[in-house]
N, C-alpha and C positions, 0 to 999 in steps of 0.2 A: 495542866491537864484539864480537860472541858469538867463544865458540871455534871452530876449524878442526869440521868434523861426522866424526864419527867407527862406523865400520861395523861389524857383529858378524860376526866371522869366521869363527865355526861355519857360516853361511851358505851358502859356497863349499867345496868340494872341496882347493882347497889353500891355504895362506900365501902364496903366490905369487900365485894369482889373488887372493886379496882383497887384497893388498898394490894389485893393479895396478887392480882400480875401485876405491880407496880414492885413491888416488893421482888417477883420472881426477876423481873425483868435489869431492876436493881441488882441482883443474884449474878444474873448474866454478865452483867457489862463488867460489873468488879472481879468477879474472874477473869475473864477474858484483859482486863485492866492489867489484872496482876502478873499472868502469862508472857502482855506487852511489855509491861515494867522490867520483868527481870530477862528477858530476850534481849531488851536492850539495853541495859546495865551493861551485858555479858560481852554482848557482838557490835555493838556499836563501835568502841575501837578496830576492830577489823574491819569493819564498814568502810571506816574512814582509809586505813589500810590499801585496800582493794580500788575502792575509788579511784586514789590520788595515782597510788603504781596504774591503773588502768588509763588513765586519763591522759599519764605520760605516752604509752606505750603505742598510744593511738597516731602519737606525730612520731614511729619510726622512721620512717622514710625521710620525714623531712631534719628531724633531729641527725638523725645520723648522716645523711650528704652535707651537711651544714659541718658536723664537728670531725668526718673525717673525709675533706674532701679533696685532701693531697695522695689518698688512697681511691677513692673513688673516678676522681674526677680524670679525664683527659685533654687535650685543648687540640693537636695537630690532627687534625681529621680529614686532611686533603692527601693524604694516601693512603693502600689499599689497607687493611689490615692482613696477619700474618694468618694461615691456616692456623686453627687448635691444636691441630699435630708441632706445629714449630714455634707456637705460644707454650707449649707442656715440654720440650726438648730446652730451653728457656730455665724454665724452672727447673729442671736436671741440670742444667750444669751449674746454676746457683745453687743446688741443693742436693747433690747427688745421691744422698743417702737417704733420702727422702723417699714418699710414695705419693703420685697423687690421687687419691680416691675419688675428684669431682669435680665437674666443671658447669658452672653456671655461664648460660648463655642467655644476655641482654640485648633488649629493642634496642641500644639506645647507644648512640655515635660517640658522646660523650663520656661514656662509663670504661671502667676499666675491667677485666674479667676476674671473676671472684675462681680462686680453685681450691679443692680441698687437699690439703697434705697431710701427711702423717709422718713423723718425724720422733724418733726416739719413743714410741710409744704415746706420745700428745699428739692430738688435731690440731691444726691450726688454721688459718686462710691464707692466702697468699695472694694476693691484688697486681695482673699485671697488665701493662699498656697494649692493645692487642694491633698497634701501629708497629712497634717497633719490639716491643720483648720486655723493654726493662721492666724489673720489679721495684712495683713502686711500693710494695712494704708486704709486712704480715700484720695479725692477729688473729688473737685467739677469741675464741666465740666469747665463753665468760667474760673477757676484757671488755666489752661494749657496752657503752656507755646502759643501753636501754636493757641491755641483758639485765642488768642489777635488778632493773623494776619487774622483767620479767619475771624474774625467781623473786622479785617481794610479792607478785601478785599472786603466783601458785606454791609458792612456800614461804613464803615469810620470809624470806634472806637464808635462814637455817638451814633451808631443803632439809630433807627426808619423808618419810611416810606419816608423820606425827604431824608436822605442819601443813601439810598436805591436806590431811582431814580435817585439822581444823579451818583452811580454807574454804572447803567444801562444807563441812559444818553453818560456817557463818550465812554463804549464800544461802542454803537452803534455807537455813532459820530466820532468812530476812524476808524471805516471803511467807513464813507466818507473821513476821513481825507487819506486813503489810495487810494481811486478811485480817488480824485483828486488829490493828489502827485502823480503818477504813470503818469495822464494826463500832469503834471508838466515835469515831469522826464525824458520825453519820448524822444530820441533821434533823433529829427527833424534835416535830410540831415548831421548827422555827423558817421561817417562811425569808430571817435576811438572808443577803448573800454575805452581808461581814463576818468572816469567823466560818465560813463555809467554803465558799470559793474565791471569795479575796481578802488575806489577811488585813486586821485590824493596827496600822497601821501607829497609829495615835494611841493606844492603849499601852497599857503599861502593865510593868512586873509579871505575874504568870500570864494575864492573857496574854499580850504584847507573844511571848513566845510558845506560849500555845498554840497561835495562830501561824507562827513561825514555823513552827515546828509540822504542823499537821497540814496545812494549806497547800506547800510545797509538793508534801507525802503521798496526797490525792490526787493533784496532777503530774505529780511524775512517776506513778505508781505504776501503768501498764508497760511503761516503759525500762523501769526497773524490773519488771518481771520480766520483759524479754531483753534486757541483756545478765540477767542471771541466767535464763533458761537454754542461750544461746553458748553460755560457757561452760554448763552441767557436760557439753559429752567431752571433755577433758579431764575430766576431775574422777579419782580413783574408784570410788562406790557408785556413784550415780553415775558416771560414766561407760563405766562395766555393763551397768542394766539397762543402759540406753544401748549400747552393743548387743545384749544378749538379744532385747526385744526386735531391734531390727534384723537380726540373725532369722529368730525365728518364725519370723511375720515374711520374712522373704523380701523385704521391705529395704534394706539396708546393704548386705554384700554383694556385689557387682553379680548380676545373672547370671552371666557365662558361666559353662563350664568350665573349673579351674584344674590347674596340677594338683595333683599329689605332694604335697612337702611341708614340712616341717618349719622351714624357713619364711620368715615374713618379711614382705617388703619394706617394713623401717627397720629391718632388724641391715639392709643391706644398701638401704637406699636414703636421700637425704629430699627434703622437700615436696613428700607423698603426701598426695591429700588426703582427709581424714578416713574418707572412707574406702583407700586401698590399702590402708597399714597395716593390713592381716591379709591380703591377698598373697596367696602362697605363690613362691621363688620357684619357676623352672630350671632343671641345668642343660646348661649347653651339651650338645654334643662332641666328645673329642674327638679333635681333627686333626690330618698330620699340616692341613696348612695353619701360619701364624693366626695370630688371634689381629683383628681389624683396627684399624686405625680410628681416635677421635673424630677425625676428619670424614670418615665413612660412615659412621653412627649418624655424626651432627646432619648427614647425607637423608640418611635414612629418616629419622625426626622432621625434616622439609618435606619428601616426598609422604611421609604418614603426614603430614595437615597438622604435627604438632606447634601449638602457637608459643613464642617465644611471650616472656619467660621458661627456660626448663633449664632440669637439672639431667646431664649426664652421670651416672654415677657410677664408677668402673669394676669390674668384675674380680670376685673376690678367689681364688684360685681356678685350677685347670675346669672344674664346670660351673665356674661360676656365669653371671650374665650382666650384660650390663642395663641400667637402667633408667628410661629415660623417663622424667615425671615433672610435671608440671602442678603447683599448689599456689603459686604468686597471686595468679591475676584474678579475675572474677569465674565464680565456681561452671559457667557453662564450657571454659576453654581448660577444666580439669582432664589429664591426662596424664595416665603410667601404664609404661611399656616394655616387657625383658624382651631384651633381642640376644638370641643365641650369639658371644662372643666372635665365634671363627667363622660363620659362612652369612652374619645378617638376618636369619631369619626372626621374624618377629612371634616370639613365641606366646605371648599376653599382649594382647591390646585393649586397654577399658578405659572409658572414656564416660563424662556426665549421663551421657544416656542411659548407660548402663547398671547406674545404681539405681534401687530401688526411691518408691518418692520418701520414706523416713528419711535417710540418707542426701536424698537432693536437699530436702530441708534444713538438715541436720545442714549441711554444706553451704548455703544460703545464710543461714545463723550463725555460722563461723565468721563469714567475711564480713557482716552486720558487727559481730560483737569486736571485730579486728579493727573495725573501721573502711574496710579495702571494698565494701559491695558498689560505692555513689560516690566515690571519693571525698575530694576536702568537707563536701555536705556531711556525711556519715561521720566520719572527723571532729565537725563541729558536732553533731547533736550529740554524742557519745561523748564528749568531753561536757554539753550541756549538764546532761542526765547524770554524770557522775557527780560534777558543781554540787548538782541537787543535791545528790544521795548525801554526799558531804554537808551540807547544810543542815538537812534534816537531822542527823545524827549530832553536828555541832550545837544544832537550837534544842535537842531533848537533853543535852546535858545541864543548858543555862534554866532549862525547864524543871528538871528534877532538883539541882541547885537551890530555886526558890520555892519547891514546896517542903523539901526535906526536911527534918525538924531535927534538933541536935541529940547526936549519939543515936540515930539511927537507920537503917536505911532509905525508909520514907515511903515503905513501897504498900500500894493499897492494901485497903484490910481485907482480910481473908473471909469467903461468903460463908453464911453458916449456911446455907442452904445446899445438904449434901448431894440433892439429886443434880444440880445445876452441875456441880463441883465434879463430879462423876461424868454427865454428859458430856462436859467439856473436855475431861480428862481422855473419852474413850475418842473423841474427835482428833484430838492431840495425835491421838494413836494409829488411829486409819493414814493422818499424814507422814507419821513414823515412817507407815509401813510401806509408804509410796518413796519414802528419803529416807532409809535405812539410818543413818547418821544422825538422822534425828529422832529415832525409834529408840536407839541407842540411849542417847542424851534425855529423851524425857523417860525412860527406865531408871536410869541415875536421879537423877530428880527425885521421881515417887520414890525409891529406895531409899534416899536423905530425908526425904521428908518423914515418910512414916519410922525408921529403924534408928534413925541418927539423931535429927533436929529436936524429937521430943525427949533427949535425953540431956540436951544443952540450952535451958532456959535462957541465959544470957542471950544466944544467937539467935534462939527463938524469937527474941524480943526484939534486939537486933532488926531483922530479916521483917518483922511485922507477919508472922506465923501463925 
């Protein structure tokens, strides 16, 4: 960790005054120090967590055509392929007790058609060659390989709600952990660039990884801030509030005027983009004719201008509708559609345009943080930036490591200066209140410190308290 900062005294009028903001400013930094210290103690393994599962998750596409692509893949491509309607008739009589809830439709001559089933109460995929019918396999969603990472990245492997927040916990908290390393970093009256903007190479023991540690931190810092900020609207508390405020800004749910219903469209549809997942379910009208063929939907999806990648997603009783939406590709060819089951008609149409600009953004920051906005470009930089993240978090441990002193935790000494100690506290606080989850967390905190900590000397001492 860099040296204490130090003030040029010709500055002030007396010894005395510069003694005393050298001292306050000293006040500062060791606060702010100790804030970073124990932030990163805490969240630094989940850092590394998030990164790694992140970094995997970024080569979907390519990891998963690679490891299942006796499921994916087709070769005979010199004949017609079969309608939807006799690709889905296919899967009934390999599966007759089955239902199929979904059909994804691909650009791509090579691929095989993804459908969704239901079966005994489990989902599954069913993968079939759409030259000739066979079923070239199933799986289930969890079974997939990148699924794992997925749920390391937003739950921890455990899933539930516990894990959950502490995911979201860790991000927010890394972005104070970056406003106050930065405040840390900051090159106070020293004019190299070694030790500032290019690690000190040749240096040893704590600098060596000081410079490791911080150098990194500072140029991948705005970067880490937007792919944190770009995964807040999935995450359970700050996500909510990133909802609520484009709700109420006008800024975020699709203009149109919508139905009346209770029902939302991921509660009935599969591969909605983010920002029509509350767009409320029309019903069909009952009609004494049949309800429409895949084949007529897939009709209707061409003549609307929807661009392939989409998902059909099929109508869940007598008024139920089906749904045709598009999430895959780049957010300007976003599109989700109910079309009244039995006669066609298209009863919701919303499309990029029509969400407000939170939402365009919000939807532009999805595909950035997915990887999917510039392709293998975005891919790479988003695997760079995690590298980073990981780094920086592996160099503050070899950091902390070498200042530690034994039997304790090593973490700076506590300022006696209570007005600093306060300012910084009530700072803490306004970002709380902007990241609920962290409002939370340093409430816990002051609570241990003031009620607990002074009644446990040992840990007191421990802790450096």
């Amino acid at each position: 960790m860099k040296s204490q900062p130090q003030l040029n005294h010709n500055s002030y009028e007396t010894k005395e005054e510069a003694a005393l903001v050298n001292k306050k400013k000293n006040s500062l930094y060791s606060t702010l120090w100790r804030w970073h210290f124990y932030a990163g103690i805490i969240f630094a393994p989940f850092l590394i967590i998030l990164s790694f599962s992140g970094a995997v998750y970024l080569f979907k596409p390519q990891i998963e055509s690679f490891m299942y692509k006796d499921l994916y893949e087709v070769k005979n491509t010199e004949v017609s392929t079969l309608s939807a309607s006799k690709q889905i008739e296919k899967v009934y009589d390999a599966y007759p007790d089955a239902t199929v809830t979904s059909m994804l439709f691909l650009d791509d001559p090579y691929r095989t058609t993804k459908m969704g089933l239901l079966q005994n109460g489990e989902e599954t995929s069913v993968y079939v060659n759409p030259y000739n019918g066979d079923i070239a396999g199933t799986m289930k969603a969890e079974d997939e390989f990148t699924e794992i990472f997925k749920k390391l990245h937003s739950e921890l492997i455990v899933g539930g709600t516990v894990a959950n927040r502490i995911v979201e916990l860790a991000a927010c908290w890394t972005i104070i952990l970056l406003l106050t390393g930065l405040y840390i970093w900051w090159p106070r009256n020293r004019a190299s660039i070694w030790g500032t903007v290019l690690p000190r190479l040749r240096a040893k023991g704590r600098t060596f990884w000081r410079d490791i540690h911080a150098v990194p931190a500072f140029w991948f810092s705005i970067f880490i801030v937007i792919l944190i900020a770009t995964g807040l609207p999935w995450s359970g508390v700050m996500g909510e509030q990133i909802n609520r405020l484009a709700v109420s800004t006008n800024t975020g749910f699709p203009e149109k005027e919508q139905p009346e219903s209770v029902v939302k469209t991921k509660d009935v549809a599969t591969d909605v983009p983010w920002a029509a997942e509350n767009l409320p379910v029309p019903v069909s009208t009952l009609k004494e004719s049949g309800t429409l063929s895949a084949d007529e939907i897939s009709t209707i999806a061409v003549d609307e201008k929807v661009k392939k990648p989409y998902t059909i997603s099929f109508p869940e009783g007598d008024k139920g509708v089906y749904t045709i939406s598009s999430s895959h590709t780049k957010p300007g060819d976003n599109a989700t559609l109910h079309v009244d089951q039995y006669d066609g008609t298209v009863l919701t149409d919303v499309r990029f345009s029509d969400y407000g600009i939170m939402a365009k953004g919000i939807l532009y920051g999805i595909a950035l943080h997915e990887g999917r906005l510039f392709g293998i470009a975005n891919q790479i930089i988003g695997l760079i930036v995690c590298i980073g993240l990981i780094g920086v978090a592996v160099s503050s441990f070899f950091m902390w490591k070498k200042r530690k002193p034994g039997g304790k935790v090593g973490a700076p000494k506590k300022s006696e200066n209570k007005k600093i100690t306060r300012g910084v506290f009530i700072i803490m606080l306004v970002l709380g209140i902007m990241m609920p989850l962290v409002g939370i967390s340093i409430v816990v905190v002051f609570l241990l410190d003031r009620f607990v900590l002074p009644y446990i000397p040992k840990m007191q001492r421990w802790l450096g308290a």
